[in-house]
C-alpha positions in Angstrom: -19.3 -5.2 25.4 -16.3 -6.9 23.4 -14.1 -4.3 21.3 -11.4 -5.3 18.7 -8.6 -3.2 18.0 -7.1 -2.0 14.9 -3.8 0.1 14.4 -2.1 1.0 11.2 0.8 2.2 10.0 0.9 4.8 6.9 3.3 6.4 4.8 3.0 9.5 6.5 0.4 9.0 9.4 -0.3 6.2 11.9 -4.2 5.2 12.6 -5.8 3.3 15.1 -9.5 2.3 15.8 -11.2 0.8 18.9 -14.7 -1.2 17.1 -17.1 -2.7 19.0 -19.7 -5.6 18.1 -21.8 -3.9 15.8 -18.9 -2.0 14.0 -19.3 1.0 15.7 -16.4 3.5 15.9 -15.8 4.1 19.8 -12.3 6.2 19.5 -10.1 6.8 16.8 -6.3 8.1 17.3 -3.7 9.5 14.5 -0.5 10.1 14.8 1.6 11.6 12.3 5.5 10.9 10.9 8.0 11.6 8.0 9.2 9.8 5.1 13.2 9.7 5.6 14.3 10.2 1.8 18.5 9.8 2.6 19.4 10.5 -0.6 17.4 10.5 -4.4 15.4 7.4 -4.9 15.7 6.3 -1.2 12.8 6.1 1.0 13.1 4.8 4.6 11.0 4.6 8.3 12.0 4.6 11.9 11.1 1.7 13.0 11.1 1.9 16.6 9.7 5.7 16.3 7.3 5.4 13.4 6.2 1.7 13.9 6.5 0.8 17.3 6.2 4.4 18.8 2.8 5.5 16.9 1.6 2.0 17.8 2.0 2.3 21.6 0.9 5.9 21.5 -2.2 5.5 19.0 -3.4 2.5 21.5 -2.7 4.3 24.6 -4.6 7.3 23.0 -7.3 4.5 22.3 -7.7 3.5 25.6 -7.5 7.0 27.3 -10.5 7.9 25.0 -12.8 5.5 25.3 -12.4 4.6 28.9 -12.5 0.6 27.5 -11.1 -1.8 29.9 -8.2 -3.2 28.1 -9.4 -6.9 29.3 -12.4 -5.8 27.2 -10.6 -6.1 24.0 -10.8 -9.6 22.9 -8.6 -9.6 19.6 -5.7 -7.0 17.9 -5.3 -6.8 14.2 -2.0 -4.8 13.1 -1.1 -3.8 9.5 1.5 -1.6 7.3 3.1 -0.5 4.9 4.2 -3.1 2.8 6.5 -4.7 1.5 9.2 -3.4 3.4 12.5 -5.1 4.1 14.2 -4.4 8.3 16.9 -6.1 9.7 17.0 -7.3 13.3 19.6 -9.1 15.8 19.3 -11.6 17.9 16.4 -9.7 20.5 14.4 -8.2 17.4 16.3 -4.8 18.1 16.1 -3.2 14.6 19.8 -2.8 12.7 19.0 0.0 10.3 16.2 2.1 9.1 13.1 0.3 7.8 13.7 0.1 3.3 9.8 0.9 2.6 7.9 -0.6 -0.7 8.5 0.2 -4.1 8.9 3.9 -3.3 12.5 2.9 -2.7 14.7 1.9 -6.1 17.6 1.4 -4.4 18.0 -2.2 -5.6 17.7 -1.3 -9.3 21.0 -3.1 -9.8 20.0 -6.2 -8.1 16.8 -6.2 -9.7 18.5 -6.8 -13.3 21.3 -9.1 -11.7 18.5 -11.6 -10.5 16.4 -11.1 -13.3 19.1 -11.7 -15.6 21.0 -15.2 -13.4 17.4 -16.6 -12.6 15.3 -16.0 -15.6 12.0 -13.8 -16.0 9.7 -16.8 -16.9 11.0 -18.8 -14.3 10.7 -16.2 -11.5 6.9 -15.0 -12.7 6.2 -19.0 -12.7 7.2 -19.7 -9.3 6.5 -16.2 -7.8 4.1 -14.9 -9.5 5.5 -11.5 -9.8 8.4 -10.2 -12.0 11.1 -8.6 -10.0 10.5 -4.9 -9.5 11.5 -2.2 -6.8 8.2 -3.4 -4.7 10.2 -7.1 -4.8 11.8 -7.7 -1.0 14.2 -10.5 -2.2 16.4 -7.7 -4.2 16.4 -5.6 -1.5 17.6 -8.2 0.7 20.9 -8.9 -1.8 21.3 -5.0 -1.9 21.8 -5.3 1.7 24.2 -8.2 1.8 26.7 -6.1 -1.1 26.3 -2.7 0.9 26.1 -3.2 4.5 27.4 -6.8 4.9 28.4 -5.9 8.5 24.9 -5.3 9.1 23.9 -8.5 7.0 26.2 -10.3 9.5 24.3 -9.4 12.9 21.0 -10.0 11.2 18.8 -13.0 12.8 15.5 -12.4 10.9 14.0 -10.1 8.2 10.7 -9.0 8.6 8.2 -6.7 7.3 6.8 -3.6 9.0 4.0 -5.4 10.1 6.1 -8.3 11.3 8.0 -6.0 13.0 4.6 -4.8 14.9 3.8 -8.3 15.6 7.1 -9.3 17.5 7.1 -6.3 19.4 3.4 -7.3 20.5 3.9 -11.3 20.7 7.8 -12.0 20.6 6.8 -14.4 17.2 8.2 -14.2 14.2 5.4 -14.4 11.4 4.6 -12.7 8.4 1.2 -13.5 6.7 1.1 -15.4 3.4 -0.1 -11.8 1.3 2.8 -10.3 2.7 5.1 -12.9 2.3 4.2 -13.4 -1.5 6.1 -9.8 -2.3 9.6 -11.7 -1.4 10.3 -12.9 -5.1 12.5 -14.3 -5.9 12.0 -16.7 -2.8 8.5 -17.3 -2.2 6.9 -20.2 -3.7 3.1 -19.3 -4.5 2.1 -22.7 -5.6 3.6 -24.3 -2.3 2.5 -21.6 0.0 5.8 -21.6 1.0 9.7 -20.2 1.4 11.3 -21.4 -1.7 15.6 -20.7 -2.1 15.4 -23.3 -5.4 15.6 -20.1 -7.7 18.0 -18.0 -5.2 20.2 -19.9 -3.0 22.8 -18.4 -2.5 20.7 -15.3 -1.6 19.5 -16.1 2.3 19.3 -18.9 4.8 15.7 -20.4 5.5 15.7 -19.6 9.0 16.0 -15.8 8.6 13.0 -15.5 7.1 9.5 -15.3 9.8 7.1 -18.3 9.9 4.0 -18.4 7.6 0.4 -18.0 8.4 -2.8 -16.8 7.5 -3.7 -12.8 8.2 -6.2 -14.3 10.6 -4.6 -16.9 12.3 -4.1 -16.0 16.3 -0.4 -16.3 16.3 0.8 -15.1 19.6 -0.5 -13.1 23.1 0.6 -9.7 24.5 3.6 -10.4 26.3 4.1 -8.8 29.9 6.4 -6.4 28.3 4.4 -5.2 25.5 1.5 -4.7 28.1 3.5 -2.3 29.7 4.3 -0.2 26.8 0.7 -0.4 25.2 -1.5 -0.2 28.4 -2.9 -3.4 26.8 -4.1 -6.7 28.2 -1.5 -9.5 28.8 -2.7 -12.2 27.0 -4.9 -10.3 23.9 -5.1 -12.7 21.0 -2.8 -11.2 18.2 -3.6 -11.8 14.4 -0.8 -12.4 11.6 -2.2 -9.1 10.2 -1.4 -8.0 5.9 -0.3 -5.1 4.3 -1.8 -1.8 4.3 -3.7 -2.0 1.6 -4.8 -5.6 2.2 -6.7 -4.4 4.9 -8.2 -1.5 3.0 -9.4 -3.7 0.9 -11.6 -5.6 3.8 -12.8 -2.4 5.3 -14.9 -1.9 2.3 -16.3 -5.1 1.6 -13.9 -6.9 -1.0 -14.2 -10.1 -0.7 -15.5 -12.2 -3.8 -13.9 -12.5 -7.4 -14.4 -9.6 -9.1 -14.3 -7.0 -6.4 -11.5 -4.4 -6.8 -10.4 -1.8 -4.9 -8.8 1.3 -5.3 -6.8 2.7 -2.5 -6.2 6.7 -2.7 -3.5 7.2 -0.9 0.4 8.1 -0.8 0.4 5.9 -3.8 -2.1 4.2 -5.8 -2.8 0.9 -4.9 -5.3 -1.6 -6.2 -6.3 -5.2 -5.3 -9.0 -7.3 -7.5 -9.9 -10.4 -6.0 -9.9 -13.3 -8.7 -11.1 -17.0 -8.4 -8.1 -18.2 -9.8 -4.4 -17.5 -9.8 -3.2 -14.6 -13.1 0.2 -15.0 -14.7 0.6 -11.7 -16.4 3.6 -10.3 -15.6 2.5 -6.6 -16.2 0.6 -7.3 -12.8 1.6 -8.6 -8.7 -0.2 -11.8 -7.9 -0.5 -13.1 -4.5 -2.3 -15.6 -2.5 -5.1 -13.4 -0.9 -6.3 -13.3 2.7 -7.6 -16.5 3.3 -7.0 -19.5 2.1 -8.2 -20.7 -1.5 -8.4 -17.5 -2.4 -6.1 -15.0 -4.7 -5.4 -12.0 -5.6 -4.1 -9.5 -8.3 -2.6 -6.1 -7.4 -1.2 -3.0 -9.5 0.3 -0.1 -8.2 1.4 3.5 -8.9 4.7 4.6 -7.3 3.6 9.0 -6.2 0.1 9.9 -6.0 -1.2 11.7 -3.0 2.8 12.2 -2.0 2.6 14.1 -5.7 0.0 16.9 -4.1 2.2 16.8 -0.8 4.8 17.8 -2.7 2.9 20.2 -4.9 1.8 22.2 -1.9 5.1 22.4 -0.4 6.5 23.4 -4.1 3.9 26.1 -5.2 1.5 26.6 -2.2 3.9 27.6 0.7 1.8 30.7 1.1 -1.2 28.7 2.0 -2.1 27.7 5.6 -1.1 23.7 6.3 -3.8 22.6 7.9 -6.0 23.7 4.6 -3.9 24.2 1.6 -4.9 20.8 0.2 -8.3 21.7 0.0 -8.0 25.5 -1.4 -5.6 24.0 -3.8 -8.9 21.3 -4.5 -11.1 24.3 -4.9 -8.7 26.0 -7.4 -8.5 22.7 -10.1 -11.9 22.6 -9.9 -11.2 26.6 -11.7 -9.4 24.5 -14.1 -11.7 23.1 -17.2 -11.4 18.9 -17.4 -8.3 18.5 -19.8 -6.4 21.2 -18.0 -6.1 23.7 -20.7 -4.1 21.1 -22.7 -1.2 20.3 -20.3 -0.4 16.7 -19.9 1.5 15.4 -16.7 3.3 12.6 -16.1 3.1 11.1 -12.3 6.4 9.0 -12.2 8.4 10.9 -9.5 10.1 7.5 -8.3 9.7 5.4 -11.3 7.0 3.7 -12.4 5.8 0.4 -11.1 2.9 -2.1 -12.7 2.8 -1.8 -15.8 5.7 -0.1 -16.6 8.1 -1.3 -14.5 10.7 1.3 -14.7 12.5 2.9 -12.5 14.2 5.3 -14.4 10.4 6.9 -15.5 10.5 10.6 -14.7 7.9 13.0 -14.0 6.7 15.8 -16.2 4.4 18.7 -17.3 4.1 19.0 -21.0 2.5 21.7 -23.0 3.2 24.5 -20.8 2.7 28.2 -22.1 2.1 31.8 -20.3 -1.6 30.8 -20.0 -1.0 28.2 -17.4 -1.7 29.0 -14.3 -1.5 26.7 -10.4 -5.3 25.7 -10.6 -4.5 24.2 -14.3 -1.2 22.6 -13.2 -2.6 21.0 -9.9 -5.8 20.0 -12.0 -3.4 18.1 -14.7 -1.1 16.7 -12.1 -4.5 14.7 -10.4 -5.8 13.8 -14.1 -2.3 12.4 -14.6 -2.8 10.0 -11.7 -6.3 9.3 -13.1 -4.9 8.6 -16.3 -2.1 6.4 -14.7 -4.8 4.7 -12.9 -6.9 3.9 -15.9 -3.5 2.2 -17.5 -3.9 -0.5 -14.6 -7.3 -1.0 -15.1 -6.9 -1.0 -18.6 -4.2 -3.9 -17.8 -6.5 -6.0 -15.6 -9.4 -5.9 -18.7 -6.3 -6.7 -21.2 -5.1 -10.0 -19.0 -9.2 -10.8 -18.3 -10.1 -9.3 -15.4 -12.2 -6.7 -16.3 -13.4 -5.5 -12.8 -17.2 -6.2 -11.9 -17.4 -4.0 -8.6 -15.2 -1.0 -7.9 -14.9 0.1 -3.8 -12.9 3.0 -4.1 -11.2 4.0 -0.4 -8.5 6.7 0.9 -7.8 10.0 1.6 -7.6 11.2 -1.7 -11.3 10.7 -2.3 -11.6 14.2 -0.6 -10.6 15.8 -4.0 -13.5 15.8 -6.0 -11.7 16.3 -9.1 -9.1 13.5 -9.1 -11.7 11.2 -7.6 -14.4 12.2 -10.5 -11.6 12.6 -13.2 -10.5 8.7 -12.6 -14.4 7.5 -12.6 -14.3 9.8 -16.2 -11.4 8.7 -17.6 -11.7 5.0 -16.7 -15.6 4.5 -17.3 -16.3 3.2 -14.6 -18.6 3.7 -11.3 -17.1 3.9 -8.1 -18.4 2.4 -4.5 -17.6 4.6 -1.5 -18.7 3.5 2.1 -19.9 5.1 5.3 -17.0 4.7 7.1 -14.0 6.0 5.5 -11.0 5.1 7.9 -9.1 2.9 6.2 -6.7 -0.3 7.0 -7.1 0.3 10.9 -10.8 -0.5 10.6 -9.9 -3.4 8.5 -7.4 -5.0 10.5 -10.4 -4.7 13.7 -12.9 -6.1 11.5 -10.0 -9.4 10.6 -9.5 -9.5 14.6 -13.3 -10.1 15.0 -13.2 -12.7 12.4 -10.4 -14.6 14.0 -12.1 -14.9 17.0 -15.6 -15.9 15.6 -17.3 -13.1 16.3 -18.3 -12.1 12.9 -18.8 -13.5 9.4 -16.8 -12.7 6.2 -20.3 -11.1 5.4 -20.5 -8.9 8.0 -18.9 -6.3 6.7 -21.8 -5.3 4.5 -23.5 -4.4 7.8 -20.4 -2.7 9.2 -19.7 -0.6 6.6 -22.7 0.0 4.3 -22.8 1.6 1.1 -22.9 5.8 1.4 -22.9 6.9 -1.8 -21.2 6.4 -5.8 -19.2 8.2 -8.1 -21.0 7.9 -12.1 -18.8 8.6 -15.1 -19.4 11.6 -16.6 -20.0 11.4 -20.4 -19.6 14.5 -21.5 -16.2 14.3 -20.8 -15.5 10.4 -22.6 -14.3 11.7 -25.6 -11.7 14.5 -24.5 -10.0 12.2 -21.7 -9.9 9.6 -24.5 -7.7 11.9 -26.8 -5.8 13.3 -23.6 -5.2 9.4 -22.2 -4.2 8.7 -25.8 -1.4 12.0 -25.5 -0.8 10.6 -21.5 0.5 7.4 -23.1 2.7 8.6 -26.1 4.3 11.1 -23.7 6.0 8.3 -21.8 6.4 5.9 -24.7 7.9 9.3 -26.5 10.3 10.0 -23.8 11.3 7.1 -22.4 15.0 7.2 -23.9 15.4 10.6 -22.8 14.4 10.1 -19.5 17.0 7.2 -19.1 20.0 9.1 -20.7 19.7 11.4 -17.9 20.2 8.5 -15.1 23.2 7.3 -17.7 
């Protein structure tokens, strides 16, 4: 038998996968870990705990399971949360705290200082993306102002899944997808490192080495087979982002698929035959070569409901309060008795782009109880997911397929309330792990051992979420209310970060 491995690292949990040839499950290990939130609008990982440590856990886990020979795994796909922005020295020894996506708004001020010396136009031309809090290149000048003794020991810059990869192969790389979320110095026309807009902002040779997510670019070294229990000499893939590799577990792969990933945050990725400039959306080059891709994202989503059950369910077991309070907004009539929430706990990203967007329940009255505040906080998500799609069908890109993936998907109501409000079917698979069985399925394909295809055969179709109709024309008025509320708003909500 020949297995792939795949391991991924979350917001808040670590997964890994052992697959053999047919696409067949043989052991599957989490591992869980906290969001360090330093101070407001902060949001940071471990990297040698969170990263490295539920890496070398999840695989030994793997391997204890399934009693696999490690020699039996021909290939090792890695992916993560992304875009991140880490430090190292000299031997790849992190220097601080991994900064995680756009979660993290520390770098609101170096956001507008680029924006504003560099030009909008000429940064969406040659990056394809507007700078926003998911932008790495910000991030990296925030660093230079505020820890310049830290900027000063730094040899490289790399992503969390770079970070995975060195540990793994001792090779600096960082796949193109990846790579294309360092605006303002990425060149997406080149396929290349770019300092023309930026030079001033970091030398060439900090920055990783390009490739392809499934280009073999390095072995496990004698070292890393020692911490993993893996084979010395396993072929190692570039790897993507998280939800890059989501997005292959379920079969997107031609223009017009999308998918929508229900996790800590809302992340989508439509597949497109040709580049999109619209600046209300991310572009990047997508997996493989020739190909691209257009992403939107929301900011809080399934770290809303963690937060909501730590807020107003701490009576409620753990290990099932998320589904009780799941039961109790289905209580809740669609439309939530007239309240109206507002997801942007830590700003708003595509197409808002604004960090200083708050979050809110309007319409609130002594009638209101938890099941019709927990039922309006997952329609707000919905309705801050049908903004995006809404966006994609404004620039052109009306989405033909929808493969809808993620955690979230449990909740019946905020998975049916986003088919509703959005009008449109959703695609759920068989296999519902996520990145990790991505990332094994982009191992395979590196080493030949399956087709682009395949995955239709790995992962067949299980079942689909229909819109309901009877419910079109009250989410139409309440998405109407959902988008004059921030529109409405939007001064106050900055005069309180004056």
């Amino acid at each position: 038998m020949r297995y792939y491995l795949g391991v991924d690292i979350g917001t808040f949990e670590s997964k890994g996968v052992l697959v053999d040839e047919a696409g067949d499950i043989v052991a599957r290990a989490a591992r869980p870990h906290k969001m360090v939130v330093p101070q407001p609008g902060w949001a940071e990982h471990r990297p040698l705990e969170d990263w490295w440590g539920d890496f070398t856990h999840i695989t030994r886990a793997l391997l204890s399971e399934s009693k696999v020979d490690p020699k039996d795994i021909k290939a090792i796909g890695t992916s993560a949360i992304g875009p991140c922005m880490l430090p190292v020295d000299q031997d790849g020894e992190p220097l601080m705290n991994g900064v995680l996506y756009g979660v993290d708004g520390r770098a609101t001020l170096e956001i507008d200082d680029l924006t504003r010396e560099i030009g909008s136009e000429a940064i969406l031309e040659q990056c394809g993306n507007a700078l926003t809090t998911q932008s790495i290149g910000p991030k990296i000048l925030w660093l230079k102002r505020n820890r310049p003794e830290i900027f000063a020991k730094t040899h490289k810059i790399l992503t969390s899944t770079s970070f995975l990869v060195h540990r793994l192969t001792g090779v600096y790389v960082i796949d193109h997808y990846s790579a294309a979320n360092s605006s303002p110095i990425y060149d997406v026309a080149a396929l290349d490192w770019s300092m023309k807009l930026a030079p001033d902002l970091i030398d060439r040779e900090m920055l990783p080495d390009l490739a392809w997510s499934t280009d073999i670019v390095g072995h496990v070294t004698h070292k890393a087979a020692a911490e993993t229990g893996l084979a010395e000499g396993t072929p190692v893939i570039a790897g993507t982002i998280d939800a890059a590799a989501e997005a292959i577990s379920v079969g997107v792969r031609s223009p017009g698929d999308m998918m929508i990933m229900y996790g800590s945050t809302i992340f989508i990725i439509l597949v497109t035959a040709e580049r999109v400039r619209d600046g209300r959306l991310w572009y990047a080059p997508w997996l493989f070569p020739g190909q691209h891709a257009s992403m939107a994202g929301m900011a809080t989503t399934g770290t809303l409901t963690h937060w909501f059950r730590d807020q107003f369910a701490r009576e409620l077991p753990v290990e099932s309060a998320m589904s009780l309070l799941a039961a109790e907004a289905e209580q809740s009539p669609p439309g939530a008795k007239g309240l109206v929430f507002l997801p942007y706990f830590a700003g708003a990203q595509t197409p808002l782009y604004d960090p200083y967007a708050k979050g809110s329940f309007f319409g609130l009255n002594l009638t209101h109880q938890r099941p019709d505040m927990f039922r309006a906080l997952l329609e707000g998500i919905a309705f801050g997911t049908n903004h995006i799609i809404e966006t994609f069908r404004n620039a052109g890109q009306d989405p033909t397929e929808i493969q809808s993936v993620g955690g979230g998907l449990k909740n019946k109501v905020w998975a049916q309330a986003t088919s509703d409000i959005a009008g449109k079917k959703q695609i759920l698979r068989s296999r519902t792990f996520g990145a990790s069985y991505g990332d094994a399925f982009l191992a395979a394909l590196a080493i030949g051992d399956v087709k682009p295809d395949t995955m239709a055969i790995w992962n067949p179709v299980a079942s689909e979420l229909v819109p309901d109709s009877n419910h079109a024309e009250l989410y139409q008025n309440r998405y109407a209310l959902f988008r004059a509320l921030y529109e409405q708003t939007r001064e106050l909500m900055h005069r309180l970060d004056a």
